[in-house]
Every structure is written in C-alpha cells, then in structure tokens.
Backbone as JSON Lines, residues from 0, in Angstrom:
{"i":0,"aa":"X","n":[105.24,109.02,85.19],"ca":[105.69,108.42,86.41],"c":[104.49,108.33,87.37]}
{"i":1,"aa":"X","n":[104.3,107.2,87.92],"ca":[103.19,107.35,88.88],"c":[103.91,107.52,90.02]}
{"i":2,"aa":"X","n":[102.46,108.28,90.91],"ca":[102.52,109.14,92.47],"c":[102.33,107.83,93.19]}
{"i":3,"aa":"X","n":[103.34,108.21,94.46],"ca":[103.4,106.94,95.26],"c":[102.11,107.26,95.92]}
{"i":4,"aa":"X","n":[101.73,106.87,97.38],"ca":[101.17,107.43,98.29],"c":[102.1,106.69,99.62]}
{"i":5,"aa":"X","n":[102.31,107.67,100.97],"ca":[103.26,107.54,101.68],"c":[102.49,106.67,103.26]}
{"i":6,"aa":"X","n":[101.42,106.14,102.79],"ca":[100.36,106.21,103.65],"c":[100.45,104.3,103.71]}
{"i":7,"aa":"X","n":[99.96,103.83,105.12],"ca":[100.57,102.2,105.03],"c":[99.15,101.5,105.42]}
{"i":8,"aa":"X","n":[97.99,102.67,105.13],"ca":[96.56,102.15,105.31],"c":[96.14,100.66,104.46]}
{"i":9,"aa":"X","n":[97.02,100.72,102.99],"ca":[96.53,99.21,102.84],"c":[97.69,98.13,103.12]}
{"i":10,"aa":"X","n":[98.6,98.52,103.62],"ca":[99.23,97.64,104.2],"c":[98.35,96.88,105.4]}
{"i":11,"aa":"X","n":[98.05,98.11,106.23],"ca":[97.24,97.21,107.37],"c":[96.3,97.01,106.93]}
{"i":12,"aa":"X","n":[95.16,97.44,106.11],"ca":[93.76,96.73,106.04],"c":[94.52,95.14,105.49]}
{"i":13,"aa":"X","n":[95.23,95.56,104.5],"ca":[95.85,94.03,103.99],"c":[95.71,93.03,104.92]}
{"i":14,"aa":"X","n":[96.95,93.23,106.66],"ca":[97.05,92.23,107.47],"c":[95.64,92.02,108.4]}
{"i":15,"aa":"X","n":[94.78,93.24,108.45],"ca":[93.94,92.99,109.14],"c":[92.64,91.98,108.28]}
{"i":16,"aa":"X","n":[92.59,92.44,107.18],"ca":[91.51,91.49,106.02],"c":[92.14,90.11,106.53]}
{"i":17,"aa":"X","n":[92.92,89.53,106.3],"ca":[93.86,88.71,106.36],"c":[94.15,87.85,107.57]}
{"i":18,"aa":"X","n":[93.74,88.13,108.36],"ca":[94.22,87.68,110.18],"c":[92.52,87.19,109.77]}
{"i":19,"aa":"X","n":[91.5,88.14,109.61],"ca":[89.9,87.65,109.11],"c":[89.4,86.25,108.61]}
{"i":20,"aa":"X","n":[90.22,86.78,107.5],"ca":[90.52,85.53,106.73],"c":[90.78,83.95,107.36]}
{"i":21,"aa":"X","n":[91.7,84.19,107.84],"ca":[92.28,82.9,108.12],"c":[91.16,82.04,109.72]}
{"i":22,"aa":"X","n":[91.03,83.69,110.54],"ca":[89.91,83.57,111.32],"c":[88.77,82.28,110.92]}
{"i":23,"aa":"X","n":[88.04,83.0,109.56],"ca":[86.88,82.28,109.11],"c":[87.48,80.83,108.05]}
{"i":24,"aa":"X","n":[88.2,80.97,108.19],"ca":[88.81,79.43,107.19],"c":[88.66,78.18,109.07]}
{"i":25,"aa":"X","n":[89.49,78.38,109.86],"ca":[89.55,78.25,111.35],"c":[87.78,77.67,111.5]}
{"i":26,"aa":"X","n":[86.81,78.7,111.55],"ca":[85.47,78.28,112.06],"c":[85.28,77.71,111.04]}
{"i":27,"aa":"X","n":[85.3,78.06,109.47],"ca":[84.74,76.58,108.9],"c":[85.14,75.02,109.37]}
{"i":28,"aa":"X","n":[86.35,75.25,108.8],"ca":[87.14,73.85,109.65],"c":[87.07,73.32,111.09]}
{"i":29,"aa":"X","n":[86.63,74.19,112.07],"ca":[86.11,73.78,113.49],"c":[84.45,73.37,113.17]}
{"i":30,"aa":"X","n":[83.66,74.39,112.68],"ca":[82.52,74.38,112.47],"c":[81.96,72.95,111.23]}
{"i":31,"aa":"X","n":[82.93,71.92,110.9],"ca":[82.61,71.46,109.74],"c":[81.1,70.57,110.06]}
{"i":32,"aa":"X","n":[80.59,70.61,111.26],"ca":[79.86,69.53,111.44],"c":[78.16,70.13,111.42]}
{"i":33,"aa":"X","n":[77.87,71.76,111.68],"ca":[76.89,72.2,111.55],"c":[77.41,72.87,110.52]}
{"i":34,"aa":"X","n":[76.38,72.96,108.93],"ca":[76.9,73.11,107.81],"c":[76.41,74.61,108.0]}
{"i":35,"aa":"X","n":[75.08,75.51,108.92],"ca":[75.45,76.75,108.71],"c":[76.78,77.66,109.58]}
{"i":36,"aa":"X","n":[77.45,76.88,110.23],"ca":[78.86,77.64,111.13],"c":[80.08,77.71,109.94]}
{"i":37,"aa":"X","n":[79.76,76.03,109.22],"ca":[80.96,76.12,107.95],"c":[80.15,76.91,106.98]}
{"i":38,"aa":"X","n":[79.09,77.23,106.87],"ca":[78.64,78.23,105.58],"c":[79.22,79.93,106.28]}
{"i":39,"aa":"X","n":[79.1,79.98,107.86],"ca":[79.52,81.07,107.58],"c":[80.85,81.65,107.52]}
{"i":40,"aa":"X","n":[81.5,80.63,108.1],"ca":[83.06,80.22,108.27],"c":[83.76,80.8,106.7]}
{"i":41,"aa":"X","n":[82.91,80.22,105.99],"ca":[83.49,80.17,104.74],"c":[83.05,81.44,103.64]}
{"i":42,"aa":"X","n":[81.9,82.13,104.35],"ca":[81.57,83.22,104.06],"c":[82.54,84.25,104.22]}
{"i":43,"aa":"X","n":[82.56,84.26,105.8],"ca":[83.89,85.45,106.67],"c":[85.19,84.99,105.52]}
{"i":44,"aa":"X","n":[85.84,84.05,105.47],"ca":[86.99,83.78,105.3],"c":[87.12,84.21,103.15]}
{"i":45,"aa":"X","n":[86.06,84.04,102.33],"ca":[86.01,84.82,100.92],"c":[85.89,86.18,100.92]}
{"i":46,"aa":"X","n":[84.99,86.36,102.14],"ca":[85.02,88.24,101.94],"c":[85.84,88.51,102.16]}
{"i":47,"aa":"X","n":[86.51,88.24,103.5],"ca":[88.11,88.92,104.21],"c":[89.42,88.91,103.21]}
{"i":48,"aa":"X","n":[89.07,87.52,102.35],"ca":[90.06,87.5,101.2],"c":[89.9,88.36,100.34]}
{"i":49,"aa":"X","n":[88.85,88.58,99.8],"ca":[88.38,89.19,98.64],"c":[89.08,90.7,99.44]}
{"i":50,"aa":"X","n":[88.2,91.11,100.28],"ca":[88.64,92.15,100.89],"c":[90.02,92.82,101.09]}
{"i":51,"aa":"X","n":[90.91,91.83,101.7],"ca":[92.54,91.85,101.49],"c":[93.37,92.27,100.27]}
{"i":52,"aa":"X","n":[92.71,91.75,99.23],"ca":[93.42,91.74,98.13],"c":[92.64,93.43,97.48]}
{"i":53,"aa":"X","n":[91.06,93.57,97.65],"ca":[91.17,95.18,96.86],"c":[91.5,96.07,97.78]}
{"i":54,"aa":"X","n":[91.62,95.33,98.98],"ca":[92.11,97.09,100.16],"c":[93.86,97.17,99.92]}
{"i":55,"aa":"X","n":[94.73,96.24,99.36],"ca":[95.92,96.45,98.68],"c":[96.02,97.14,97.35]}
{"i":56,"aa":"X","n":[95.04,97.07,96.71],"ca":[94.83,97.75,95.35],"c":[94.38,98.88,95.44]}
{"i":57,"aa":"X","n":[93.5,99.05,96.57],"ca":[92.61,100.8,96.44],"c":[93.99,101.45,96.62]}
{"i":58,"aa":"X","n":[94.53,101.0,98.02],"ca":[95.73,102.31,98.62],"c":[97.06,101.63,98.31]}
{"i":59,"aa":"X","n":[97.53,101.33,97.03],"ca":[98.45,101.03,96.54],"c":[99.35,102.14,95.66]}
C-alpha cells in the first residue's frame, strides 16, 4: 500500500508553477514583436510548465 503524504505543498507549487506559466505564455504573446521578450516569454512559460508538472510528482 503506498503512504499518502498529508501535506498540500505540491498542490500549491502546482497552482503557483502554473499562474507562471500562463504569466510567460501572456509576455510571449504581448512580447511577439521583440523576438528576445517572446524568447523569454516562452522560456518563463516551459520552465513554469515543466516545473508544475514535477513539483506535482515530487510531493505526490
């Protein structure tokens, strides 16, 4: 049987990665016209994803 953990730390890193996320999707798409604001736009917005999804897996 696996051990739960009672703890809702990746719940929030989840929404907080995530609010990031969508943040840097936002400046790419505002930023589309200087290509380093959409490079970083789009930087913020893969890490924060990437991020979201293993900070649900570490404290899962």
């Amino acid at each position: 049987m696996p051990a739960t953990i009672d703890s809702e730390m990746g719940f929030g890193l989840t929404i907080l990665f995530s609010v990031l996320a969508v943040l840097g999707a936002l400046v790419m798409l505002l930023g589309a016209a200087e290509n380093l604001i959409a490079a970083a736009g789009f930087a913020l917005a893969v890490g924060a994803g990437s991020a979201a999804v293993g900070a649900r897996h570490v404290f899962a």
